[in-house]
N, C-alpha and C positions, 0 to 999 in steps of 0.2 A: 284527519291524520293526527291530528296535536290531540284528539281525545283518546285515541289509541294509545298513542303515545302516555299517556298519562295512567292511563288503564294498569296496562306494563308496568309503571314503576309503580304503582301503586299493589301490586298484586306481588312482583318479580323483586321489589328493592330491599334486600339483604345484604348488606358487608358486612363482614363481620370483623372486619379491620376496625372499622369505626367507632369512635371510644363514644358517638351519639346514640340515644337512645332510638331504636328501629321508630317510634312514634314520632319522635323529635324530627325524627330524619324525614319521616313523610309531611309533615308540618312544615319541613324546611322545602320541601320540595313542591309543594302548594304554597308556601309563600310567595317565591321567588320563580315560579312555574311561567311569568308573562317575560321575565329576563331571559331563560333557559330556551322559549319559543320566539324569541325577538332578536336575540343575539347577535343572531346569522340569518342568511337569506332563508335554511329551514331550521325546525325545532331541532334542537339536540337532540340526539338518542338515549336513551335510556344509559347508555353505560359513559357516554359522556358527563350525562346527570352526576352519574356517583362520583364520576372521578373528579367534577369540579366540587363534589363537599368534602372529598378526602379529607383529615382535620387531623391528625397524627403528627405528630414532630417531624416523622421522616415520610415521605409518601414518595411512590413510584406509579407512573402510569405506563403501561408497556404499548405501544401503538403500532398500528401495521400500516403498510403503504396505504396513501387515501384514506385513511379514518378520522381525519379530523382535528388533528392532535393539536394545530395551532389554534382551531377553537374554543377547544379545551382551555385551552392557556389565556386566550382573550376572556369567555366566561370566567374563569377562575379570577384572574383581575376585576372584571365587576363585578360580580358576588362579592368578594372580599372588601370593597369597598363601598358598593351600594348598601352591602348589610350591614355597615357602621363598624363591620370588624376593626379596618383598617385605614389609616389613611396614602395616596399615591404615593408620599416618600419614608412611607413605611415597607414597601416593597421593594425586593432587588430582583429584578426583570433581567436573566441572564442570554444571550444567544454568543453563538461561535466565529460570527463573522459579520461585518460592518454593514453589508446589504441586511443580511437574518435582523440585528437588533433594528434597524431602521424600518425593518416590515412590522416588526410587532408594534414598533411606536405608533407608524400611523394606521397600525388597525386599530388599537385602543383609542384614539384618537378619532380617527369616523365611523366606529363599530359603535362604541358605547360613551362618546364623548368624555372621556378621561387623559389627562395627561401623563402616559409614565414614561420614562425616561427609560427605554432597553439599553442594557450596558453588553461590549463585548467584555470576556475577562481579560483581557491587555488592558481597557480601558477605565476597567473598575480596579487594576492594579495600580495602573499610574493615577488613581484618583488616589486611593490609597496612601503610597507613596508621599504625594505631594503635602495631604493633610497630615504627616505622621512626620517629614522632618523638615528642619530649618532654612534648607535651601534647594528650592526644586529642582530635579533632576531634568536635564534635557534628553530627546532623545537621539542616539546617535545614528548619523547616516548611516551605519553598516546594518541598521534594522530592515532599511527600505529598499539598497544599492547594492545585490548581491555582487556587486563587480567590485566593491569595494573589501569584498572579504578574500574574493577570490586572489587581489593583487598583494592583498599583504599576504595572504599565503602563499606567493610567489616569490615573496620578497624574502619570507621566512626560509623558505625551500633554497633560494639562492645560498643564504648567511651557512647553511646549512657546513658547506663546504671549508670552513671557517675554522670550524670545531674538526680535532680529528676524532675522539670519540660518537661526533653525534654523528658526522659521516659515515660512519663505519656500522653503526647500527639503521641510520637510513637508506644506505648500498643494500646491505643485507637483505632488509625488508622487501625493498624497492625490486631489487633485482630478483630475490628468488621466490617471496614472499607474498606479494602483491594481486598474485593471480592467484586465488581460491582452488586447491588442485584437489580431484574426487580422481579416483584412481579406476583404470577401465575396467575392471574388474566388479565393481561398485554398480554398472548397468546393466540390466536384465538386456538390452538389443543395443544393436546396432545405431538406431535413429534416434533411440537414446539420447548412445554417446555424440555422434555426428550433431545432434542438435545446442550441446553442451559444449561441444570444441570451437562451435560457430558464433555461440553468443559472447563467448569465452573469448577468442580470438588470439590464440594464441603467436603474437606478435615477437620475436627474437630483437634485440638490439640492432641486430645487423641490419635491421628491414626485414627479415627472410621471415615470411608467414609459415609455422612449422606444425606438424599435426599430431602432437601429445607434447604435455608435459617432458615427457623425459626430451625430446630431442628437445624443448625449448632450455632446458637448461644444460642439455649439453651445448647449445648455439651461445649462449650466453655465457658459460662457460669459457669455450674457444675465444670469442669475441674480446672478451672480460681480459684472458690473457693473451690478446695479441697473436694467437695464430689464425692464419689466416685460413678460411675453406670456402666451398663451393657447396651448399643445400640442395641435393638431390641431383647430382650431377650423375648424365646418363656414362654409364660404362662401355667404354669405347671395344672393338674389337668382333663384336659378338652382333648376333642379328637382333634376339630380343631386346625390346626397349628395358633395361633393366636399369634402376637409379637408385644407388644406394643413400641411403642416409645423408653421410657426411664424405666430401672427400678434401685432403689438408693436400694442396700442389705443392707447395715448397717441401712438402715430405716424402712424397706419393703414397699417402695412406687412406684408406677405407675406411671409414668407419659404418656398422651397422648395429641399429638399435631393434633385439628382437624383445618382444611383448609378452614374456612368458615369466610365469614365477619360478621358484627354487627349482619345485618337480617338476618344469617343463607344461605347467598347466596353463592355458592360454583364457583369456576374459571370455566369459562362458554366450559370447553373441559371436564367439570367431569358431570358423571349421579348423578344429585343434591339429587332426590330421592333413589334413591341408596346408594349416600353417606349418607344423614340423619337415613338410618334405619340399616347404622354399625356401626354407631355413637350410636345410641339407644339401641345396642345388647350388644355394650361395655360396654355403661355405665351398662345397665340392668347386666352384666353378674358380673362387679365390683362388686355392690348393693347386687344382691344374694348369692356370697360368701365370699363378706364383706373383699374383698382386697381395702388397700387406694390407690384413684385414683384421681388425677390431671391434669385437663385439662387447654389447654394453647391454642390460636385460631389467625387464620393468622390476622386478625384487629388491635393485638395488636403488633406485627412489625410493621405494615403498622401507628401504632401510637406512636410508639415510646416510646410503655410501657412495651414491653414483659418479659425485662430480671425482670422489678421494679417488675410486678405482679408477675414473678416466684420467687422472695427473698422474698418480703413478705410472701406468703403461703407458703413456705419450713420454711421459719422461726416459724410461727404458726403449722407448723406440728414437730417440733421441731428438727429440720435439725439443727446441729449445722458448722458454715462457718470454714476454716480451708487454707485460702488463701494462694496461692503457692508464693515461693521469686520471685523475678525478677529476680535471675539467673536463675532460675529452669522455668519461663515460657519463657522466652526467647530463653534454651535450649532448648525446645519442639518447639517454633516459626521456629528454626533453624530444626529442624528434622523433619518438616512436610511439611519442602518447603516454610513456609512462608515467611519467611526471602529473599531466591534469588530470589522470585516471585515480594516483594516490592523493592528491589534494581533493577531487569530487568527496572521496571518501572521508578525507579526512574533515569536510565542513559540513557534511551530512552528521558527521558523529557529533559533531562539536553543538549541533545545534540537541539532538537529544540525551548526550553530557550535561548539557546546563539546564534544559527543563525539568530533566530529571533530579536535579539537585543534588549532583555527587560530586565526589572531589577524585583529583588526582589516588590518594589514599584507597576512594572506593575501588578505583578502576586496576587498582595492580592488585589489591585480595582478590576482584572479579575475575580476573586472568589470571591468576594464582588456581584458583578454586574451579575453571575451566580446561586446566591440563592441557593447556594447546600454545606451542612455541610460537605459531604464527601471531598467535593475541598479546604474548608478551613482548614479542617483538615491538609491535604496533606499540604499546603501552610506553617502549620506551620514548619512542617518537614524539607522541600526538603532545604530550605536556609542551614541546617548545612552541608547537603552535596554541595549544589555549593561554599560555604564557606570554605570546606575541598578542594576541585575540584581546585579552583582558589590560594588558599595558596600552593597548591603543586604545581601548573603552575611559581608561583612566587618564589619558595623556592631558584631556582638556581640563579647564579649571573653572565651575566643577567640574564632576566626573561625567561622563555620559553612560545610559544605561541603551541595553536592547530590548526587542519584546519578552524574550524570558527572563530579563530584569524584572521586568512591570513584575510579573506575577510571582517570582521569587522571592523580593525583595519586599513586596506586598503583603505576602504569608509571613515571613520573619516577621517584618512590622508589627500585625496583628500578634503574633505569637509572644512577643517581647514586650505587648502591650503598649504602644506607640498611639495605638490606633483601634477605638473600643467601639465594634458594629454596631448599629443601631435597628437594623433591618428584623421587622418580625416575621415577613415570608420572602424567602429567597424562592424562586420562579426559573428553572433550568429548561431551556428547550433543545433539542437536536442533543440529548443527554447522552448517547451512544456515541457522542464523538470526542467526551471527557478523555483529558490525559492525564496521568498522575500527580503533575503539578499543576494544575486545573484541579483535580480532589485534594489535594493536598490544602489550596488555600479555601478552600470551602469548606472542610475541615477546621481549621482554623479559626475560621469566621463563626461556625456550629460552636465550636469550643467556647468563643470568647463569649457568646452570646447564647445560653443556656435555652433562652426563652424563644429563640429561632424557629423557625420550621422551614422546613426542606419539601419543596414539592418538583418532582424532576418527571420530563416528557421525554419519549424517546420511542427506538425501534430498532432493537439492535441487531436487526435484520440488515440494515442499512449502514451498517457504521465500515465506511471504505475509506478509512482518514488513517490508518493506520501508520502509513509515511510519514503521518506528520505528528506523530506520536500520539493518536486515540489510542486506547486501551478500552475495548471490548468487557473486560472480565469485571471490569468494575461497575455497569450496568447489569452482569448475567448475571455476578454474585454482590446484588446491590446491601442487602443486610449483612453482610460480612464487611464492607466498607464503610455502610453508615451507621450500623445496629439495626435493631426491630423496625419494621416498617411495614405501614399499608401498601398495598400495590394491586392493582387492577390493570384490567386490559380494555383496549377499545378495541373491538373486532368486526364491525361493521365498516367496509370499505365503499367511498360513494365514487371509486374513478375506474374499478373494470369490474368486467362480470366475472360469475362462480368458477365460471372453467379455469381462468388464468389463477385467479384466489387459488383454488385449490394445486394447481400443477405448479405453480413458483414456492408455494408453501409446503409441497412437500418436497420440491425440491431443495431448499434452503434449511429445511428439516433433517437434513441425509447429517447433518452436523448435529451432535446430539448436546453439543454445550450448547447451541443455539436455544433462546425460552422457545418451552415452547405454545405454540398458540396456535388457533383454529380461526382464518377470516373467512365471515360471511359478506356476501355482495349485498350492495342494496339495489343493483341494476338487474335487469336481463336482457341478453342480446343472443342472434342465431346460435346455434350449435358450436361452428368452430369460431373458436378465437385466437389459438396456437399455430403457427405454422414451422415451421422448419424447409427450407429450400435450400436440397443436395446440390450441388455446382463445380461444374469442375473449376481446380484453380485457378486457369488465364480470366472464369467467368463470375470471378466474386467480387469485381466493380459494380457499383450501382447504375445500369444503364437505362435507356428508353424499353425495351423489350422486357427486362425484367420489372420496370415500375408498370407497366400493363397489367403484368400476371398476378402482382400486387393488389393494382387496381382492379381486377375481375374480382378477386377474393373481398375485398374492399365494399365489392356491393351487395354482398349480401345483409354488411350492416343497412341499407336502405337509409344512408347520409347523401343529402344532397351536395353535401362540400366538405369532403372529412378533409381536419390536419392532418398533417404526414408531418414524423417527427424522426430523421435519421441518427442514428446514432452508432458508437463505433466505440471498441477499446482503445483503440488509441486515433491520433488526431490526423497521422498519414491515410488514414484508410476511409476517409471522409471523402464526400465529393466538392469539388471545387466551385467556386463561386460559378465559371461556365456552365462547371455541370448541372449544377444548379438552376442556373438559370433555364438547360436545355430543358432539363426535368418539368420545371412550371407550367413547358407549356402542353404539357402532357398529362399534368395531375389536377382534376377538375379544382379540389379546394388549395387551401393554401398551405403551403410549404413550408414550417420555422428552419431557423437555421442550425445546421450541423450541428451539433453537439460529442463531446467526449460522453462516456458512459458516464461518470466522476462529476464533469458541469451539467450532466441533464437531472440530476436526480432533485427532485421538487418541481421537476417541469412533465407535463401530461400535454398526449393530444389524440385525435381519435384514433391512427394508424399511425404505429412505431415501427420501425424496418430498423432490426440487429445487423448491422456489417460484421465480417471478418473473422466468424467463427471458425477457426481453425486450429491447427497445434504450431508447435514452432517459439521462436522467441516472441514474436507479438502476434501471438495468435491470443486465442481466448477459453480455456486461461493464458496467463502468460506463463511465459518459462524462466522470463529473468528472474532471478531471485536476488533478495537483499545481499547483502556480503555479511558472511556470519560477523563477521566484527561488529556489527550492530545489534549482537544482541550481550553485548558488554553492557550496553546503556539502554537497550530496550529488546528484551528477550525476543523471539521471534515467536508466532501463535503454532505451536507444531499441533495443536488438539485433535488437529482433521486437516487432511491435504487439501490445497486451495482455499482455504478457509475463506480469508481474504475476497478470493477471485470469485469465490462461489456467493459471497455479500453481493461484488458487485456485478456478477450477474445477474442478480435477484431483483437486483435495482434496474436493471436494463430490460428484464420481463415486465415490470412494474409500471412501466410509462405510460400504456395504452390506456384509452376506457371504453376500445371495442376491438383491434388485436394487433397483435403481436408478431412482427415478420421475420422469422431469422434467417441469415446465408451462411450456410455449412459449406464447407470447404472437405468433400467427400475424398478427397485424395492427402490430403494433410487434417484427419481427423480429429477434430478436438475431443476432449475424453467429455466435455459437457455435449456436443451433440449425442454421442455417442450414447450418454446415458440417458437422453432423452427420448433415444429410443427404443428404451425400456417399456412393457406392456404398464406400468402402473401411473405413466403421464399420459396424460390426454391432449395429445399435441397430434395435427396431421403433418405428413411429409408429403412434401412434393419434389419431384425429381424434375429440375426444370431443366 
C-alpha cells in the first residue's frame, strides 16, 4: 500500500500553488516519505501529502467530512519541525473550543512526541492582553453566568420606567414592535401562514391568544386604553356559532376585522369568493338586528393607520379612553412574556454588537441605511442596555473584560503595536467556523508580522456555528480576505462509503456558494447506505419495532455489533434515558448516547438514525428564524434558502461509515425529504 501510495505522488504531484520547485517537492517528499507513512495508524494520502508541504504565506486546505484534516494538521506540525523549519513556539496552533485545542495538544503529543500548546482564540487573546498592558485584566462573571446578564437587563428594563422619554420609545417598541409582522398576503398557502402565526404566537396583553397581527394590535390597543372587551365572544340570539372579533360590553359594540386590501382582494391562500359573501352575511346579519358593528380591514396595518382609524370611530361611537399607568402596562408587558422575549433579543444582539466591533454610531447609520422603523426603534433602546452592560464591565477596579474583550481588545493591542507576534506559522483548524472578529485579529497578527504564514483547515460544508457568529463567506471567499493563496482539497473520505459521499454532496451542492468539490470513499459497503422512512406523525418516536426494521437493514452491513448513533435537530425529540435503555436491549452492538445534530458533528458510528424530519417550527429545516434585527450586527446568509439548515443536514448524513437512517414525517413534509426524493439521489424509501 505505502508503495502505491508513493507511486501516485510521484507520478500525480503537481501544485502549482507551490512556490517549490516540482523536483524539490518530490525530494521533499522522499525525504520525509517514513514521517508522512508513520504519522497516523495509516500513510497519508497523496493529497494530504501536498497539503502538508503547502509553503505560501497564505494557504487553505478545503476538507470534506472524514478526510483527515486533523491529520493534516498533526503532520503539518511535524514536518515543520522535524525539518528544522521551525521551532514548537514558533507555531500558533489555533482550534475554536477548549475540548478542539486540548485534542490537538495531546495528539502532537503522542502522535509525534512534540509539545505544542493549541490555543483557543479567547485564549490567545487574553494572552495577548496580559503581555501588552500594565495591569492584568480579570475576567468577568457575566462571561461564564448568563443569569447574570440576564438580571441586570432586568434591572435596566425596570429603570426603564424612570425616564419618560426612554419609556415612551420602549412602550412603543415593546408593544407594537416587538413581534416581527410578515403580512398574510406575503404566503403563497395556508400552512404557511398557520405555521408562522404559531411560532409567532401571537400573545395580546390581555392574555387573549389572538390570530393575526391586526387583531393583536387592536387587543393591545383596547387593552392599552382601558376599554374593556371580550375576544371572540359568540353572538348571542342566532343558531350559528358565529364569533365576532371583538365585542366592547360597556359599549355594546362589535367590532370585526376583515382581511382584505383596498380592492377587496383577499391573501391569495383564502377562497376570495367565499370570504366576501361571510363578510356580507355579517354585515347583513349586524343591519337586521341593529347590533353596532365596526369594521377594521388588513390595508389599514399595512398603512400604518389601523389603530388612528379605530380611536377615531370608538371615539364617535362614544367610547370613552381610560389609559392604563406605566406600572400597570408594564406589569402585564412582564406577565405575558413580553418583557424576557425583548430582553432574549436584546443579549443575543449585544453579544454580536461587540464581536463584531461596532459602536453605537455604527448601529444607527446601519438602521438608517436599512429603511425600516422597527430597526430604528430598537436602535433607540438597546444603547441603555449596552450602556448598563459595559458600566458593570467597568464598575470593578480594575476593569473586568468579557470573552469578546479577549479578542477585541487583543486585535487593538496588536494594532496599536502593544504587542509584536512572533509566530512564523499560525495553524487554524475547524476554519469554517471563523467570525469576523476572529479574522480580524488574525489579520492583525498577519499585518504585524510580515514574515507569518497562514495555514487554515476547514470544510465549509460543515460550518453550523452561525448563531454564534461564524461567517461562512470568509472561508468560500478565502483570497478576497486574506490575499493570494494556495489552496487544495482533501477528498478522500475514510468514515462512509460512495453512495452517501456522493448523495450528501450533491445534496449540499444544491447551494452554489458552497466550494465546490467532489469526495471519493476509501471504503466499500452493500448497495444501499441511504434510507429514508415515511411515518405517520403519532409514529416518528424512536421505538422497539422501528429499531428492528433498522436492524434488518443494518445487516446487510455483515457487522457483528454495529454502533447506533441517534440523532435529532433538536434536543426534545431525542429518546430518553428509559428509552434508551429499552432500546439496548434490542440493538445487538452498542448504543452512544443521543446527540443534537450541532454536538454529534465530529463524532461517527457504524449506523446513524436521523429523528424528526418534518416541517413545522422544529421540524427539519426549521422554521424559526432569526429576528431580522440581527442582521443590524450580523447580516443574515439570504444566498440560498436554509442555507444554514441544509449545512446542518449535511452534517447529520455524514455521521455513518456504513448508513444512514432517516424518519420522515410524511404528513408534515419536510421540503428536505421531499427533495430527496428526487430521481438524482440515491437514497431508498421505505414506507414503514
Amino acid at each position: 500500500m505505502r508503495k502505491q501510495i508513493w507511486d501516485k505522488l510521484v507520478r500525480d504531484y503537481l501544485n502549482p500553488f507551490s512556490s517549490v520547485h516540482v523536483f524539490k517537492r518530490k525530494k521533499l517528499l522522499k525525504t520525509h516519505q517514513k514521517l508522512f507513512d508513520t504519522v497516523e495508524a495509516n500513510p497519508l494520502t497523496a493529497k494530504q501529502r501536498y497539503a502538508v508541504l503547502l509553503n505560501e504565506k497564505r494557504n487553505l486546505v478545503v476538507a470534506g467530512a472524514g478526510t483527515g484534516k486533523t491529520s493534516v494538521i498533526i503532520a503539518k506540525v511535524a514536518y515543520l519541525i522535524k525539518s528544522g523549519v521551525c521551532k514548537p513556539e514558533d507555531i500558533l496552533l489555533l482550534a475554536f473550543n477548549t475540548d478542539a485545542a486540548k485534542e490537538l495538544s495531546d495528539r502532537c503529543s503522542n502522535k509525534i512526541g512534540i509539545e505544542v500548546q493549541a490555543q483557543t482564540f479567547h485564549s490567545l487573546g487574553l494572552k495577548v492582553i496580559r503581555n501588552s498592558r500594565d495591569t492584568e485584566p480579570s475576567v468577568s462573571k457575566f462571561a461564564t453566568d448568563p443569569k447574570l446578564i440576564r438580571d441586570l437587563f432586568q434591572h435596566t428594563a425596570n429603570k426603564m420606567l424612570n425616564s419618560r422619554q426612554t419609556w415612551k420609545s420602549a412602550k412603543h417598541f415593546i408593544v407594537g414592535q416587538l413581534k416581527r409582522y410578515q403580512a398574510a398576503k406575503s404566503f403563497k398557502s395556508k400552512d404557511d401562514y398557520d405555521a408562522y402565526l404559531e411560532r409567532t404566537e401571537l400573545r395580546a396583553l390581555s392574555g387573549d391568544l389572538v390570530k393575526s397581527f391586526q387583531e393583536l394590535d387592536i387587543a393591545n390597543f383596547l387593552y392599552t386604553m382601558g376599554v374593556r372587551f371580550n375576544y371572540e365572544r359568540r353572538y348571542p340570539g342566532i343558531r350559528e356559532a358565529y364569533h365576532p372579533d371583538f365585542y366592547l360590553p360597556d359599549y355594546d359594540i362589535w367590532i370585526e376585522h376583515f382581511g382584505i386590501d383596498r380592492h377587496g382582494k383577499t391573501a391569495p391562500f383564502i377562497d376570495e369568493n367565499k370570504y366576501r359573501r361571510e363578510m356580507e352575511w355579517k354585515r347583513n346579519l349586524h343591519k337586521l338586528r341593529e347590533t353596532n358593528l365596526l369594521e377594521t380591514y388588513s390595508w389599514q396595518k399595512d398603512e400604518g393607520v389601523l389603530t388612528v382609524f379605530l380611536r377615531d370611530q370608538l371615539k364617535k361611537m362614544g367610547v370613552k379612553f381610560r389609559p392604563r399607568s406605566d406600572a400597570e402596562l408594564y406589569a402585564s408587558m412582564k406577565r405575558q412574556g413580553y418583557n424576557s422575549s425583548f430582553l432574549s433579543i436584546v443579549e443575543q444582539f449585544l453579544t454580536h454588537f461587540k464581536s463584531n466591533g461596532l459602536s453605537i454610531k455604527d448601529l444607527k447609520k446601519r438602521a438608517r441605511g436599512l429603511s425600516s422603523k422597527r430597526f430604528s426603534s430598537f436602535t433607540d433602546i438597546f444603547p441603555h442596555f449596552y450602556e448598563a452592560y459595559e458600566n458593570a464591565l467597568s464598575a470593578p477596579t480594575p476593569p473586568e473584560i468579557d470573552f469578546t474583550d479577549m479578542i477585541a481588545l487583543a486585535t487593538a493591542d496588536i494594532q496599536k503595536r502593544r504587542f509584536k507576534p512572533h509566530w512564523k506559522f499560525i495553524i487554524v483548524d475547524e476554519f469554517q467556523d471563523i467570525s469576523i472578529a476572529r479574522y480580524k485579529l488574525l489579520h492583525s497578527i498577519l499585518n504585524r508580522n510580515s514574515k507569518a504564514k497562514l495555514f487554515c483547515v476547514g470544510d465549509d460544508w460543515q460550518s453550523i456555528y452561525r448563531f454564534a457568529g461564524s461567517e461562512v463567506d470568509i472561508m468560500a471567499r478565502f483570497e478576497t480576505y486574506f490575499g493570494s493563496a494556495a489552496v487544495t482539497f482533501l477528498d478522500t473520505t475514510f468514515r462512509f462509503p460512495q453512495k452517501i459521499a456522493d448523495t450528501s454532496s450533491r445534496f449540499i451542492q444544491r447551494n452554489k456558494f458552497q466550494i465546490r468539490k467532489r469526495l471519493k470513499s476509501f471504503t466499500t459497503t452493500p448497495d444501499e447506505q441511504l434510507f429514508v422512512h415515511w411515518r405517520d406523525t403519532k409514529q416518528m418516536a424512536l421505538e422497539s419495532s422501528s429499531l428492528e426494521r433498522v436492524q434488518e437493514l443494518a445487516d446487510d452491513c455483515n457487522l457483528s455489533a454495529p454502533s447506533l448513533l441517534i440523532i435529532a435537530r433538536y434536543r426534545h425529540l431525542l429518546p430518553n434515558a428509559r428509552q434508551i435503555q429499552a432500546l439496548r436491549q434490542r440493538w445487538r452492538g452498542k448504543i452512544l448516547a443521543p446527540r443534537t445534530v450541532h454536538s454529534a458533528k465530529g463524532l461517527e458510528a457504524d449506523i446513524v438514525i436521523v429523528l424528526g424530519l418534518g416541517s413545522g417550527a422544529y421540524g427539519f429545516p426549521t422554521e424559526i428564524q432569526d429576528d431580522p434585527l440581527l442582521d443590524l450586527v450580523h447580516p443574515s446568509d439570504k444566498s440560498f434558502p436554509n442555507a444554514e439548515e441544509r449545512r446542518l443536514f449535511y452534517v447529520a448524513l455524514t455521521r455513518s461509515k456504513h448508513q444512514t437512517h432517516i424518519f420522515a414525517d410524511k404528513t408534515n413534509v419536510s421540503i428536505f425529504a421531499r427533495e430527496l426524493r428526487q430521481p438524482v439521489y440515491d437514497v431508498q424509501h421505505v414506507e414503514d
